[in-house]
C-alpha positions in Angstrom: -14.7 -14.2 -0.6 -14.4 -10.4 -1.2 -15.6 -8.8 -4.0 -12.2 -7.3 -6.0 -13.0 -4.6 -8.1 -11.1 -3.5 -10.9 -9.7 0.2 -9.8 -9.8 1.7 -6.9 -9.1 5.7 -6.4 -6.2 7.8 -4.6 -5.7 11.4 -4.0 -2.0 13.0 -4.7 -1.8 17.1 -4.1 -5.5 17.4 -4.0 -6.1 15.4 -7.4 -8.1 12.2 -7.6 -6.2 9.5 -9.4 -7.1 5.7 -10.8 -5.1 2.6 -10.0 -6.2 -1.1 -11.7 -5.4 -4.3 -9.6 -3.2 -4.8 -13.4 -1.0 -1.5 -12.9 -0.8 -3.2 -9.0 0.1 -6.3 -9.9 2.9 -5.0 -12.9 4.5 -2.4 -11.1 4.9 -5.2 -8.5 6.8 -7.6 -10.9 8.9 -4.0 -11.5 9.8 -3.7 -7.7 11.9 -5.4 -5.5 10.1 -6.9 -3.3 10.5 -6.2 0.4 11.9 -9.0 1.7 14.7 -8.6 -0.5 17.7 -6.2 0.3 14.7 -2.9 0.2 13.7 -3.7 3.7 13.5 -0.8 6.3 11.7 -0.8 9.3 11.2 2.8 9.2 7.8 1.9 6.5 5.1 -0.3 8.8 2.4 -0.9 5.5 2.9 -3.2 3.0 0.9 -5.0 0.4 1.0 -8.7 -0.5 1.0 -8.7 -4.4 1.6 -12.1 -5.2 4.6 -13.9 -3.5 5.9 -10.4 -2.4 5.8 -7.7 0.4 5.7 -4.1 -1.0 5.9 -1.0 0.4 2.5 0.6 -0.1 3.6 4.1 -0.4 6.1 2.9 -3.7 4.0 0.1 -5.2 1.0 3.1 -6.0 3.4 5.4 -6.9 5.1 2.5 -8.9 1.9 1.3 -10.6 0.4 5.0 -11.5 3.3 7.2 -12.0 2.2 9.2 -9.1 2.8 9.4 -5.7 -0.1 9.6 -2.9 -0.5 12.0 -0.4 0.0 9.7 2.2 0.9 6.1 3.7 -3.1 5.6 4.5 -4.2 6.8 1.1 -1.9 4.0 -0.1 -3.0 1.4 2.0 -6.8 2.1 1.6 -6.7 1.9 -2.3 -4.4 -1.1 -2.6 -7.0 -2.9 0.3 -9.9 -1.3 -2.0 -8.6 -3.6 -4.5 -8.3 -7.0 -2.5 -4.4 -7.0 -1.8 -4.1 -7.8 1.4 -2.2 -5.3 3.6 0.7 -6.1 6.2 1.8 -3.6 9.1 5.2 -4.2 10.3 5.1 -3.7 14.3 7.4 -3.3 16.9 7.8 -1.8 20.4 5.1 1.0 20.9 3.5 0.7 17.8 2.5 -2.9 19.3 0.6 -1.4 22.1 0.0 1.9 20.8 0.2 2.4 16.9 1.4 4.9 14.7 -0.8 8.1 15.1 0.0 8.8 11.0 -1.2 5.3 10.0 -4.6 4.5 12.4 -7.1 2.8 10.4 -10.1 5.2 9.8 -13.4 3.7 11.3 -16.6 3.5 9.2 
């Protein structure tokens, strides 16, 4: 099993920010959850926080007051802290992926 640390970092407008898997996991009892009437298929990332599907992009800027730069910014600090991330896929971005949302390689 992964190791799931505490906070993870996030840069907004050049700043570096803090989120705690506790800001995650309140701001996600705040939010409806995706598969609720707040579905779109126009946002492919979302985190599992619980029992619910939520947009990664809005669960950070839910859970910290601030919104990140980015969809991948998003998605790397909520996988930072163990939430398991979901992409939503259909037509091309089955075969050929989003170019804003690729996974960086390490």
């Amino acid at each position: 099993m992964r190791n799931k640390p505490d906070s993870a970092e996030f840069v907004s407008g050049g700043t570096r920010h803090t989120v705690t898997r506790a800001q995650v996991e309140a701001a996600a009892s705040r939010l409806s959850p995706a598969h609720s009437a707040t579905f779109s298929k126009n946002r492919e990332w979302y985190a599992l926080v619980g029992t619910g599907l939520h947009y990664v992009t809005d669960l950070v800027a839910e859970a910290t007051g601030t919104k990140p730069s980015d969809v991948e910014t998003a998605r790397l600090a909520l996988d930072a802290l163990g939430f398991p991330i979901v992409c939503w896929a259909w037509g091309d971005l089955l075969t050929t992926g989003h170019p804003g949302h690729r996974v960086r390689s390490t």
